[in-house]
KENULO-54073 format. One record per residue: residue number from 1; residue in one letter; x, y, z of N, C-alpha, C in turn. Coordinates in steps of 0.001 Angstrom, whole numbers, plus 500000, padded with zeros to 6 digits. Last residue first. Layout:
<sites>
- NUM; a; X; Y; Z; X; Y; Z; X; Y; Z .
...
</sites>
This chain:
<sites>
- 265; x; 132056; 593546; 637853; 133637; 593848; 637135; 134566; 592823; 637088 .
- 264; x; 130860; 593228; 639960; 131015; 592174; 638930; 131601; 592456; 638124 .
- 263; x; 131254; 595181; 641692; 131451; 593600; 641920; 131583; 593307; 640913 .
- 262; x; 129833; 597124; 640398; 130859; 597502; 640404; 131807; 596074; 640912 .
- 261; x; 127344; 596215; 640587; 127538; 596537; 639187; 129226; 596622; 639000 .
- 260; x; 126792; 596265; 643315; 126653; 595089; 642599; 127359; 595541; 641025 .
- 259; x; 126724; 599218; 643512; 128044; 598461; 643967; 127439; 596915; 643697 .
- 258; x; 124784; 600202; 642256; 126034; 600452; 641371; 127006; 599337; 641715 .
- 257; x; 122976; 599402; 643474; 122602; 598691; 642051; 124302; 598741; 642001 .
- 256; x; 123248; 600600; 645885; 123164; 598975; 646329; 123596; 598465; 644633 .
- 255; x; 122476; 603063; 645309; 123870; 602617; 646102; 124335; 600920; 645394 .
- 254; x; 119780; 602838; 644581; 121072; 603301; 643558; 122759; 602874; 644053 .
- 253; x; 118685; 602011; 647328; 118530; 601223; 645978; 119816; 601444; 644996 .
- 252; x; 118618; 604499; 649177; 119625; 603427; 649479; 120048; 602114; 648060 .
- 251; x; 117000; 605715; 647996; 118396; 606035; 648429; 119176; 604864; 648326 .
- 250; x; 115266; 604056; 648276; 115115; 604635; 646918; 116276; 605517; 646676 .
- 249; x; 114621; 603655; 651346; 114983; 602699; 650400; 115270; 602980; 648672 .
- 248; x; 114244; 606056; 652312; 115054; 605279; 652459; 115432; 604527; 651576 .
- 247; x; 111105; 606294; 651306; 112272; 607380; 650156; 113625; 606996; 650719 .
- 246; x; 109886; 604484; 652268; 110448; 604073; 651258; 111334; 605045; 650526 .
- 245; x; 110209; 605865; 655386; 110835; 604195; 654178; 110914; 603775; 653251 .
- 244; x; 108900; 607725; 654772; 110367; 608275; 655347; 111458; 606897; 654469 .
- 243; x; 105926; 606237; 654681; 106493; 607618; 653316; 108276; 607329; 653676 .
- 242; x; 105928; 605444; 656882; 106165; 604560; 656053; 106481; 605087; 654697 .
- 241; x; 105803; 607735; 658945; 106879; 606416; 658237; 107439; 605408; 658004 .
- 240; x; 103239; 609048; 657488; 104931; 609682; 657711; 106297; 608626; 657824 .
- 239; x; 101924; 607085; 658355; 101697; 606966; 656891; 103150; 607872; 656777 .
- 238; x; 101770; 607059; 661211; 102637; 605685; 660970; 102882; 605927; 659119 .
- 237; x; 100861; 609790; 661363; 102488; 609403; 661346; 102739; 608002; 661387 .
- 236; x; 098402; 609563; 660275; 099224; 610908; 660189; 100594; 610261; 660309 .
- 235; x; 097406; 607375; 662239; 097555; 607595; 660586; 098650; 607936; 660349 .
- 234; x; 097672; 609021; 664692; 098514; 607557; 664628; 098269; 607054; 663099 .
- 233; x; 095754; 611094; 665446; 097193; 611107; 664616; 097887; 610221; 664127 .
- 232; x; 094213; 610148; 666589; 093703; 610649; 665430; 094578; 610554; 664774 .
- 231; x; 095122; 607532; 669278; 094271; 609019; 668806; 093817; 608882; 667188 .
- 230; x; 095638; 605059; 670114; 094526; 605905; 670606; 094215; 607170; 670067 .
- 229; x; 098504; 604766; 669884; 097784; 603847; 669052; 096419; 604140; 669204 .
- 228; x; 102129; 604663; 670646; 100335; 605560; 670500; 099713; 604966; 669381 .
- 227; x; 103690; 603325; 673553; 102862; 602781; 672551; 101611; 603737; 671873 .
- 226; x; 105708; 604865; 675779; 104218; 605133; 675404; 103976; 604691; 673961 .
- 225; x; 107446; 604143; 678396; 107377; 604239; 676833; 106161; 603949; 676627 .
- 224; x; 109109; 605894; 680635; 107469; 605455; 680391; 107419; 605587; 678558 .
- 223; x; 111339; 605535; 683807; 110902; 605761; 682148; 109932; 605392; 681995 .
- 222; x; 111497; 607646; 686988; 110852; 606540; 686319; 111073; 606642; 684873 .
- 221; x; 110934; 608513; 689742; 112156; 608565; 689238; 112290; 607236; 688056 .
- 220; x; 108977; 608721; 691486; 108631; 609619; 690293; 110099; 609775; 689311 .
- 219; x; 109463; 606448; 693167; 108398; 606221; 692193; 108420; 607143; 691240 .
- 218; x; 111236; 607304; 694640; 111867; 606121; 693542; 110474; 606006; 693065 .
- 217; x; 109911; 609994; 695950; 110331; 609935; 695512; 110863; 608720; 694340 .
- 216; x; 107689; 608122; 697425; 107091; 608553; 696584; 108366; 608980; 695256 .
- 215; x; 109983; 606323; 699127; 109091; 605868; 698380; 108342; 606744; 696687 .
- 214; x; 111156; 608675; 700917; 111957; 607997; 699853; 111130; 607317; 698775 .
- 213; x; 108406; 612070; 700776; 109565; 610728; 700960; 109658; 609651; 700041 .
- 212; x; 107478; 614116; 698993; 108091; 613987; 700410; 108476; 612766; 701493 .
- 211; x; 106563; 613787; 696612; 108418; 614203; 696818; 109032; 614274; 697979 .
- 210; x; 104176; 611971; 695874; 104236; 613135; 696736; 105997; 612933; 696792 .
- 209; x; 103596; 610931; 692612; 103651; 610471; 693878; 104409; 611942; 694731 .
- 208; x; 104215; 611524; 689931; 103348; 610609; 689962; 102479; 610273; 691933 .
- 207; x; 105327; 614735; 688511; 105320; 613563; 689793; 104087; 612608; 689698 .
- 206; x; 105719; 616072; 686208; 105141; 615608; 686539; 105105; 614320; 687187 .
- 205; x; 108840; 617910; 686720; 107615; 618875; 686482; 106118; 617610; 686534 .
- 204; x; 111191; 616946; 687278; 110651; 616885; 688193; 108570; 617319; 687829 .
- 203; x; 112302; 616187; 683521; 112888; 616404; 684904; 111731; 615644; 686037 .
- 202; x; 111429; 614960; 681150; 110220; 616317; 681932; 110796; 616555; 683200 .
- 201; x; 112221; 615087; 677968; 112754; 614718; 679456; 111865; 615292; 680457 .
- 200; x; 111437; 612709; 675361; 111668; 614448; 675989; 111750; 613382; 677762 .
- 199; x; 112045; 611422; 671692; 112983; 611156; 673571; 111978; 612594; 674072 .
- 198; x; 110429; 609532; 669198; 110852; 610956; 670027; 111014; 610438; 671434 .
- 197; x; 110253; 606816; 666265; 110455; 607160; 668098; 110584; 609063; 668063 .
- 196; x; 110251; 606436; 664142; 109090; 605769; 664703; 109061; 606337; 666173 .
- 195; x; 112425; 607014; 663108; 111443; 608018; 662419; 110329; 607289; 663571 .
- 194; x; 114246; 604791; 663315; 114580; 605910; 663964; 113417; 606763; 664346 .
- 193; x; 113326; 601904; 662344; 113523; 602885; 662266; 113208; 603933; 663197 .
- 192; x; 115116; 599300; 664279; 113741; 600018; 664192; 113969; 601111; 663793 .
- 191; x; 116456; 596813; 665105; 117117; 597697; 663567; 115758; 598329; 663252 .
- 190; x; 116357; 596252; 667411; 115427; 595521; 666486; 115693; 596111; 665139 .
- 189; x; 118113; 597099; 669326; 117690; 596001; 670017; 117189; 595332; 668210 .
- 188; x; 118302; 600313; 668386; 119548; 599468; 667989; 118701; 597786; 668339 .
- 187; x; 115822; 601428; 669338; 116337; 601319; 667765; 117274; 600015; 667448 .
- 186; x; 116391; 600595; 672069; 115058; 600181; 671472; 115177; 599871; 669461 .
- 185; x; 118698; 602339; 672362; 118669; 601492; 672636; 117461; 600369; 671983 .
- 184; x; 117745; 605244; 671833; 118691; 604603; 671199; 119050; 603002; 671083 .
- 183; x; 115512; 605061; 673691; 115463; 605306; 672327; 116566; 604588; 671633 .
- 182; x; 117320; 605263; 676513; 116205; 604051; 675809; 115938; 604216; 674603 .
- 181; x; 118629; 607616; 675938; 119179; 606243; 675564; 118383; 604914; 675609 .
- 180; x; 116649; 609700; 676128; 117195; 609711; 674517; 117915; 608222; 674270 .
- 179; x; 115864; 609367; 678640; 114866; 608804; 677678; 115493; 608641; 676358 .
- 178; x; 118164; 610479; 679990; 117966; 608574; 679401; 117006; 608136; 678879 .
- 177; x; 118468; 612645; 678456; 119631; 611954; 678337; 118952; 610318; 678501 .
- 176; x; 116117; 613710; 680102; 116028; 613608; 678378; 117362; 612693; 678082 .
- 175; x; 116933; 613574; 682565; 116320; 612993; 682302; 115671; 612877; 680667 .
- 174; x; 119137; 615138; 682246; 119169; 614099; 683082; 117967; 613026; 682671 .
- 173; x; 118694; 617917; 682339; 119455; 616985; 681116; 119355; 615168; 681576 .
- 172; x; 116742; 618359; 683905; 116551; 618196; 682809; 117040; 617723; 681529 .
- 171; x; 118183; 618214; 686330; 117184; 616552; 686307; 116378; 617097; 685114 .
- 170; x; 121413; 619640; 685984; 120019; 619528; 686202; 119338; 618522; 685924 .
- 169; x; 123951; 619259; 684860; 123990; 619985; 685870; 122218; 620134; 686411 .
- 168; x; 125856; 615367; 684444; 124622; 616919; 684214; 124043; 617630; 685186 .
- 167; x; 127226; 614427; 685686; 127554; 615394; 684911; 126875; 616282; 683969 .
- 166; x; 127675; 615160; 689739; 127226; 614723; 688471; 127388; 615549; 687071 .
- 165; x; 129275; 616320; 691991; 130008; 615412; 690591; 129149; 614920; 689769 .
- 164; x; 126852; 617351; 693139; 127639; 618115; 692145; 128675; 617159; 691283 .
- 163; x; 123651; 615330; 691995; 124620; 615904; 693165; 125907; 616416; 692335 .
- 162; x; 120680; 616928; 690824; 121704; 615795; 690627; 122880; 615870; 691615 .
- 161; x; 118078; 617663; 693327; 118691; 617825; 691895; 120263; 617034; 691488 .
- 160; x; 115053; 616454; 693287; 116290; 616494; 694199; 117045; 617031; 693146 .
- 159; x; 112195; 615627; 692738; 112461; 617016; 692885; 113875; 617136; 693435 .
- 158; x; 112773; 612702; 690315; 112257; 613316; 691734; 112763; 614972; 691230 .
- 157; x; 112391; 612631; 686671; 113118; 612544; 688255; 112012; 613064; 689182 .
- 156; x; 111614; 610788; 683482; 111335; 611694; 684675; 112328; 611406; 686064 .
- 155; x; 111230; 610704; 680263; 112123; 610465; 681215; 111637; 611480; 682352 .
- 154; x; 109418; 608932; 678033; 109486; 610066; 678887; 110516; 609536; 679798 .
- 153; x; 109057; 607933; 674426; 109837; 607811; 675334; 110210; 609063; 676274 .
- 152; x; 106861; 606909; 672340; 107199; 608147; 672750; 107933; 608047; 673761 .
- 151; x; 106013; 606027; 668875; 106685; 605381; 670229; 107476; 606700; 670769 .
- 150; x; 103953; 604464; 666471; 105164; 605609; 666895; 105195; 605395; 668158 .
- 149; x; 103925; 600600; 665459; 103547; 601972; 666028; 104116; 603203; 666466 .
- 148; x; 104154; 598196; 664795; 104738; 599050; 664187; 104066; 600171; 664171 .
- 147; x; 104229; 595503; 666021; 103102; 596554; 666018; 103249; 597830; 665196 .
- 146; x; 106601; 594715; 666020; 105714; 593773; 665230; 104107; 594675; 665007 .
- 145; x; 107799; 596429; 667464; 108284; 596374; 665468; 107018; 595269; 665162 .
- 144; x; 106796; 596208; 669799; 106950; 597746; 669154; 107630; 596950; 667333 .
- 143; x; 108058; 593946; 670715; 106841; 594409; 670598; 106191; 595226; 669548 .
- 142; x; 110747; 594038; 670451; 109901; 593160; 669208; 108605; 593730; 669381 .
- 141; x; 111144; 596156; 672587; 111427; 596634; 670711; 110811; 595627; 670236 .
- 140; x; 110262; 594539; 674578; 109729; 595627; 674264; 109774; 595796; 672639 .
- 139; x; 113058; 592868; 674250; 111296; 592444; 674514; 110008; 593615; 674082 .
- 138; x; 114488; 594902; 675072; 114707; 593966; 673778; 113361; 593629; 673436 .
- 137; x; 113928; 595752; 677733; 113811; 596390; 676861; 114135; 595476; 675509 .
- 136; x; 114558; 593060; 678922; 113556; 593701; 679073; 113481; 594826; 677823 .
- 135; x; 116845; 592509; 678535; 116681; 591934; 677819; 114829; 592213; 678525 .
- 134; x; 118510; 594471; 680420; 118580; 594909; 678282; 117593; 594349; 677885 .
- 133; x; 119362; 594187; 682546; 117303; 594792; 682454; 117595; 594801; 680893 .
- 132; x; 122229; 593806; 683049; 120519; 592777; 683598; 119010; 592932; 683402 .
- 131; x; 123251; 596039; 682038; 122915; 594644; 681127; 121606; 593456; 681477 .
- 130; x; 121679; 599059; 682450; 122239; 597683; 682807; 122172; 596954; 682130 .
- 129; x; 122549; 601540; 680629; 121256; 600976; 680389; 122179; 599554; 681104 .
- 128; x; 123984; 604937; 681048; 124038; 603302; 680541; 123275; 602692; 681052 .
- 127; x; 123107; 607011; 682382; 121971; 607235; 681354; 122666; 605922; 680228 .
- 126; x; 123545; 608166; 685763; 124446; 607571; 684771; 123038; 606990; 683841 .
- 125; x; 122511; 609096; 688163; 123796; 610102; 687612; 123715; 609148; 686208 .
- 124; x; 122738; 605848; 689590; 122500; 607190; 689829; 123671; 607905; 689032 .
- 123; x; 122060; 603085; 686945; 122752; 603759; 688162; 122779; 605562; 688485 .
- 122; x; 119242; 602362; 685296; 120440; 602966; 685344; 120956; 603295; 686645 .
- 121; x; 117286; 600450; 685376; 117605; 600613; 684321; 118754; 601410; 684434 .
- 120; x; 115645; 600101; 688324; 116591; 598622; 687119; 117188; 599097; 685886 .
- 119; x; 115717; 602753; 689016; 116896; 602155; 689646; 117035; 600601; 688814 .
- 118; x; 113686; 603830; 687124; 114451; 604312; 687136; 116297; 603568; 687481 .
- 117; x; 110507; 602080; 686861; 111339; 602356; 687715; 112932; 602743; 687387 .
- 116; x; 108733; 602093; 683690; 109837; 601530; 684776; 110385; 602185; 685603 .
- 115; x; 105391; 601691; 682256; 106315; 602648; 683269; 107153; 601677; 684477 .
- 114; x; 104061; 602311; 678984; 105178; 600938; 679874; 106043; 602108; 680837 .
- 113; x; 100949; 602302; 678215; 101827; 603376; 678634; 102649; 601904; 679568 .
- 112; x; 099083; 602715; 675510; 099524; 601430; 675717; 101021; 602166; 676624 .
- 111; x; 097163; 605027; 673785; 097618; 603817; 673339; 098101; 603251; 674720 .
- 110; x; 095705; 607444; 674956; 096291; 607359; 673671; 097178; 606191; 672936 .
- 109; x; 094148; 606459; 677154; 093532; 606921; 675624; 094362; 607180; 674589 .
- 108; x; 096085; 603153; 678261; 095310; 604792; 678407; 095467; 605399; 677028 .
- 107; x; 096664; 600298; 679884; 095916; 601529; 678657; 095806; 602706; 679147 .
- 106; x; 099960; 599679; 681403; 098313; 600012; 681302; 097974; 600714; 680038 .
- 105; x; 102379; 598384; 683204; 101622; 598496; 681684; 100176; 598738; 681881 .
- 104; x; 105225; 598527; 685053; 103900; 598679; 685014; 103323; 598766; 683648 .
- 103; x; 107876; 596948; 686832; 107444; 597495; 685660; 105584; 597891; 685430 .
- 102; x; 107751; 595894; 689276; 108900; 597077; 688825; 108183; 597989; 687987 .
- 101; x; 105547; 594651; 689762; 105506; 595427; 690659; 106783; 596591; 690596 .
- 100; x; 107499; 592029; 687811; 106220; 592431; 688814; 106321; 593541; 689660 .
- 99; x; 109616; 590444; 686850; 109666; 592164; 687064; 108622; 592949; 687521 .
- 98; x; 110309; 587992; 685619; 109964; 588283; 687335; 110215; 589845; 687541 .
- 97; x; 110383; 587410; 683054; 111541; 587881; 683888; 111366; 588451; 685579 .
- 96; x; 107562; 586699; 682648; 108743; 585772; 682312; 109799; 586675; 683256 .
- 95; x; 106136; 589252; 683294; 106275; 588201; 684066; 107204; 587169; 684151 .
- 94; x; 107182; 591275; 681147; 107122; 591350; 682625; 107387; 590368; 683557 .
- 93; x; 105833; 589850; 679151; 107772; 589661; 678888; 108020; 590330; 680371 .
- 92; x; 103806; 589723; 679355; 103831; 588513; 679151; 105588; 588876; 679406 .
- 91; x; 103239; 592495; 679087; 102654; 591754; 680592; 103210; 590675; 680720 .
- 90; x; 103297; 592745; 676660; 104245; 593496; 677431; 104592; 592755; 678626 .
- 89; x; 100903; 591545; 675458; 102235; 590589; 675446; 103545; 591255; 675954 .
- 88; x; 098997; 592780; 676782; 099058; 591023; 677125; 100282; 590905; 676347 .
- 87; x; 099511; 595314; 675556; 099172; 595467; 677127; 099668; 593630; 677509 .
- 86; x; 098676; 594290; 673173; 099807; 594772; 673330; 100479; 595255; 674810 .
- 85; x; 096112; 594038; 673371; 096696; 592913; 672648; 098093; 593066; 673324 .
- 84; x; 094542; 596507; 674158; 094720; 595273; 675069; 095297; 594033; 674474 .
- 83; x; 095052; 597730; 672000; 095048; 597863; 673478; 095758; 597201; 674432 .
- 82; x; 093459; 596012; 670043; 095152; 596221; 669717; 095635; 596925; 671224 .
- 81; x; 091039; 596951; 670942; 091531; 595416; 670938; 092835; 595403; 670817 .
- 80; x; 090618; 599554; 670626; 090828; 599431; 671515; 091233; 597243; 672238 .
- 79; x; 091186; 599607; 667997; 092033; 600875; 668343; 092154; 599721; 669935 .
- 78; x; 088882; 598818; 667467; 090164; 597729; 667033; 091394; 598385; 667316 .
- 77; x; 086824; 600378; 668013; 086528; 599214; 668706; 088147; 598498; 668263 .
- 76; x; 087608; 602729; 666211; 087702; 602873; 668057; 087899; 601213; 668512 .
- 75; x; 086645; 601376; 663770; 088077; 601498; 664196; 088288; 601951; 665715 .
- 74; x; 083793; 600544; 664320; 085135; 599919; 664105; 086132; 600318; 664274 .
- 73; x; 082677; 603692; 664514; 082756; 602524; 665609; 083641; 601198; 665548 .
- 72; x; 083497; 604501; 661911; 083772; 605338; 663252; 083896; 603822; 664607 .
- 71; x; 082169; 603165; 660332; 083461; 602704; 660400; 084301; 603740; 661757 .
- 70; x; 079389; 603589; 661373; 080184; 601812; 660885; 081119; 602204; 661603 .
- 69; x; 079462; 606168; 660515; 079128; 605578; 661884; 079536; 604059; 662349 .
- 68; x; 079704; 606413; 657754; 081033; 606873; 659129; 080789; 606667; 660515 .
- 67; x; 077811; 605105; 656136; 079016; 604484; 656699; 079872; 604948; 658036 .
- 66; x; 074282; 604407; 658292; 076177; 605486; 657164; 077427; 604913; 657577 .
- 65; x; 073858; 601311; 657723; 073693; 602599; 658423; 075271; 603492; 657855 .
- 64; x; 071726; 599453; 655452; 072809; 599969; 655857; 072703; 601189; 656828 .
- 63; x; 069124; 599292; 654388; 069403; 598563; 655288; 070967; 598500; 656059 .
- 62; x; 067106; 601998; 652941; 068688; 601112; 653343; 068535; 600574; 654623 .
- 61; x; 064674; 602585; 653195; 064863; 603165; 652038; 066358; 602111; 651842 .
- 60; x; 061438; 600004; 654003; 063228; 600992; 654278; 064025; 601391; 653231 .
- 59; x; 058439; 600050; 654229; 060058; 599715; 653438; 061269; 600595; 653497 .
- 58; x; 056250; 599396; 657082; 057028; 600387; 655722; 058301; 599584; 655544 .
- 57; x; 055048; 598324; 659172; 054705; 598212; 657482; 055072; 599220; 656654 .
- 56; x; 056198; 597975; 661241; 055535; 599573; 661449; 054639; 599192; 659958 .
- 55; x; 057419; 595213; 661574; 056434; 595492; 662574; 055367; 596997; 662217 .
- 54; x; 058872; 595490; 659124; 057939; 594702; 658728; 056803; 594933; 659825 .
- 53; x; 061254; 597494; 659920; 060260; 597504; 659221; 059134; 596730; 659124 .
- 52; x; 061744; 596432; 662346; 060943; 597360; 662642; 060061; 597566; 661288 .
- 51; x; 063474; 593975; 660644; 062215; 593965; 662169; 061609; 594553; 662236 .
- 50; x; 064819; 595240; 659171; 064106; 594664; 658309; 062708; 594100; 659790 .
- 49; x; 066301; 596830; 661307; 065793; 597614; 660583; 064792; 596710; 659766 .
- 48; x; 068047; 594388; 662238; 066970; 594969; 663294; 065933; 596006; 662442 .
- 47; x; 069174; 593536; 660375; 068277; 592651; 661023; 067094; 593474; 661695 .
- 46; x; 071373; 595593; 660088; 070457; 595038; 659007; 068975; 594299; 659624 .
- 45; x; 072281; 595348; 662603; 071708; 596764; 662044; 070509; 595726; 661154 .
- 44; x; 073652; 593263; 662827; 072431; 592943; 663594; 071990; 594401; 663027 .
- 43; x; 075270; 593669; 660139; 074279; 592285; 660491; 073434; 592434; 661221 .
- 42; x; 077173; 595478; 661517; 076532; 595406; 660088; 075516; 594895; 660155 .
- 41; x; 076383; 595521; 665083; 076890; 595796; 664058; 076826; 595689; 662638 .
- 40; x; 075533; 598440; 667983; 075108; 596922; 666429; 076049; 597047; 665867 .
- 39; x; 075912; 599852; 669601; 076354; 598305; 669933; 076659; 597273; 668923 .
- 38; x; 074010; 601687; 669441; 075227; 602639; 670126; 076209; 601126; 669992 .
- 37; x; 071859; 600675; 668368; 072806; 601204; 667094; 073690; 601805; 668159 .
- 36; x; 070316; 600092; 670878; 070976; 599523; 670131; 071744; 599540; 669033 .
- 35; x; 069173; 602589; 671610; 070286; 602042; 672453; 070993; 600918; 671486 .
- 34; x; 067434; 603614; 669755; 068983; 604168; 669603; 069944; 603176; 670686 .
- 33; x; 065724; 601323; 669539; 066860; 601537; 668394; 068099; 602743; 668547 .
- 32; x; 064509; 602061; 671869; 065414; 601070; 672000; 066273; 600872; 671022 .
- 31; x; 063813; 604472; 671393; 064835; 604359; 672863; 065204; 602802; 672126 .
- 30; x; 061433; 603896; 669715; 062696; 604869; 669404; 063532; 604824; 670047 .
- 29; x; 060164; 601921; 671056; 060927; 601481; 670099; 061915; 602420; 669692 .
- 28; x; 058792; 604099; 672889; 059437; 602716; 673172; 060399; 602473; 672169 .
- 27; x; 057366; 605915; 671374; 058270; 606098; 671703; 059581; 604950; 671975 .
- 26; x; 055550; 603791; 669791; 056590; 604430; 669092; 057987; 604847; 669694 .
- 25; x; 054272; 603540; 672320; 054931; 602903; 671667; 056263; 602570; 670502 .
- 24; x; 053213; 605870; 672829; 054134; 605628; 674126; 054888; 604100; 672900 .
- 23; x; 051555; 605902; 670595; 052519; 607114; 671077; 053602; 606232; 671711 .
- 22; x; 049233; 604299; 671102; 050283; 604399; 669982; 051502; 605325; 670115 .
- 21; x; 048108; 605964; 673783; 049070; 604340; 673538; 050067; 604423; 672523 .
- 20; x; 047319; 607749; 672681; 048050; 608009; 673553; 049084; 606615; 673811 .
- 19; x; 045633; 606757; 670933; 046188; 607413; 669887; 047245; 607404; 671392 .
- 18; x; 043802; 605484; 673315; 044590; 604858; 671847; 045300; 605459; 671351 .
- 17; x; 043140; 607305; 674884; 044191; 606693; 675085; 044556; 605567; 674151 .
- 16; x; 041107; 609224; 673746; 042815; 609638; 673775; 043198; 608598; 674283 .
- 15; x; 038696; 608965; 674378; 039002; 608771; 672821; 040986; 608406; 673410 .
- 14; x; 037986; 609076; 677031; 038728; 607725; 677272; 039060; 607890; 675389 .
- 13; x; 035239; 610784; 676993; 037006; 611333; 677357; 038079; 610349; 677289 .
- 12; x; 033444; 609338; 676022; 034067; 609913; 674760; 035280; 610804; 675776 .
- 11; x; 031852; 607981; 677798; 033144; 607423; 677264; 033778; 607816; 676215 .
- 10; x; 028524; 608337; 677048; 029427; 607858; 677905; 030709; 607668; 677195 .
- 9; x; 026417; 611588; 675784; 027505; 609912; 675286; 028064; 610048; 676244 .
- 8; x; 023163; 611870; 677271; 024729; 611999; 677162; 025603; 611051; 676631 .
- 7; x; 020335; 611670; 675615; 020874; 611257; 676682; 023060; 611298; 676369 .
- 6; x; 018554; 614539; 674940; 019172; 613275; 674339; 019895; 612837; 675122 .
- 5; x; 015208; 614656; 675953; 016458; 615205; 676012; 017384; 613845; 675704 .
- 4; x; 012506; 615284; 674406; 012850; 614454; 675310; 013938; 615174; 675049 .
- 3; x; 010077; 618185; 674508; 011365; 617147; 673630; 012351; 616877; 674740 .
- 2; x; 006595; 618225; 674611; 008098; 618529; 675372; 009154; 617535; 675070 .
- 1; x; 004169; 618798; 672926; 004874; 617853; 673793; 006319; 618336; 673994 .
</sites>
């Protein structure tokens, strides 16, 4: 007799889309735990890891994520709240004095940039600070001491160069001269140590606005005190001085003991 023939299995090419499913799933969840550790924080980490665990049925070795990823993302995130803290109470001493559209304040990556117009703060040629704008800059220095951040002061001109009775012979002395007297000025307003500030002058070399008329020019004729509070360095030198202060004060201590000592004679 002639052997029947075994009849074909149906539906053995359809094996793969279980194991193909399980896949796409896994994947799923891998996209979504990284989108969400770019956001989490202690708590929702924790949460979300004791989720996946219990959904996959494994035990997690930590419910913590490394620290330097924590604390990487905290400090950017309070780098960038202190930002905008200090941006709202610049804004706040702007507006009280109706200086809109003089004065400007914005973030940028390295902290907190205050750019004035040139003509409220000094007369042409001249690096004395009006009395009618002091109490703008005063405002500023509490800022700056209650934040107690390093502090970079730019001075810039147009491309014109000073006229000959002036008494500096270039828009390089010219313009380090009044960044050096906002400095001076900022110090003196709040008894701020010295060590917290640098003056430079950049003359004409970065225009904000085209040199080819009056406008662009009184725009690139400007101071810009720069709050740094955005990088790497802002450790590095608020820990420089606060080191500078106390070896101040450890000077200044022996002075202070003798001449009490020498009173009470």
């Amino acid at each position: 007799m002639a052997r029947k023939k075994k009849h074909e299995e149906h539906g053995a090419g359809e094996r793969w889309a279980v194991p193909y499913a399980d896949f796409l799933s896994l994947l799923l969840a891998l996209f979504i735990a990284l989108f969400a550790i770019s956001t989490i924080d202690k708590k929702k980490l924790a949460s979300f890891v004791e989720a996946i665990s219990a959904a996959f049925s494994f035990k997690p070795i930590s419910t913590a994520a490394p620290p330097s990823i924590i604390e990487g993302v905290g400090v950017k995130q309070k780098r960038e709240d202190m930002k905008k803290k200090l941006k709202e109470k610049v804004e706040q001493i702007v507006k009280k004095l109706n200086l809109e559209g003089k004065v400007q304040v914005e973030v940028i990556p390295m902290g907190v940039r205050i750019r004035i117009l040139d003509y409220i703060l000094f007369n042409p040629c001249s690096v004395e600070i009006k009395k009618e704008y002091q109490e703008l800059l005063s405002g500023i220095a509490e800022v700056i001491k209650e934040a107690n951040l390093p502090v970079e002061v730019e001075g810039h001109t147009d491309n014109i160069p000073p006229s000959p009775n002036c008494i500096y012979p270039s828009n390089w002395e010219l313009s380090a001269a009044r960044a050096a007297a906002v400095v001076r000025y900022l110090i003196q307003a709040k008894d701020l140590p010295p060590n917290m500030f640098s003056a430079v002058g950049y003359a004409d070399t970065r225009p904000i606005a085209p040199n080819t008329s009056e406008i662009g020019r009184s725009m690139n004729r400007r101071i810009e005190i720069n709050l740094i509070s955005g990088t790497d360095k802002e450790p590095e030198m608020k820990e420089k001085i606060n080191q500078e202060k106390m070896e101040t004060n450890e000077e200044v201590r022996p002075n202070l003991e003798s001449n009490g000592k020498t009173n009470t004679k």
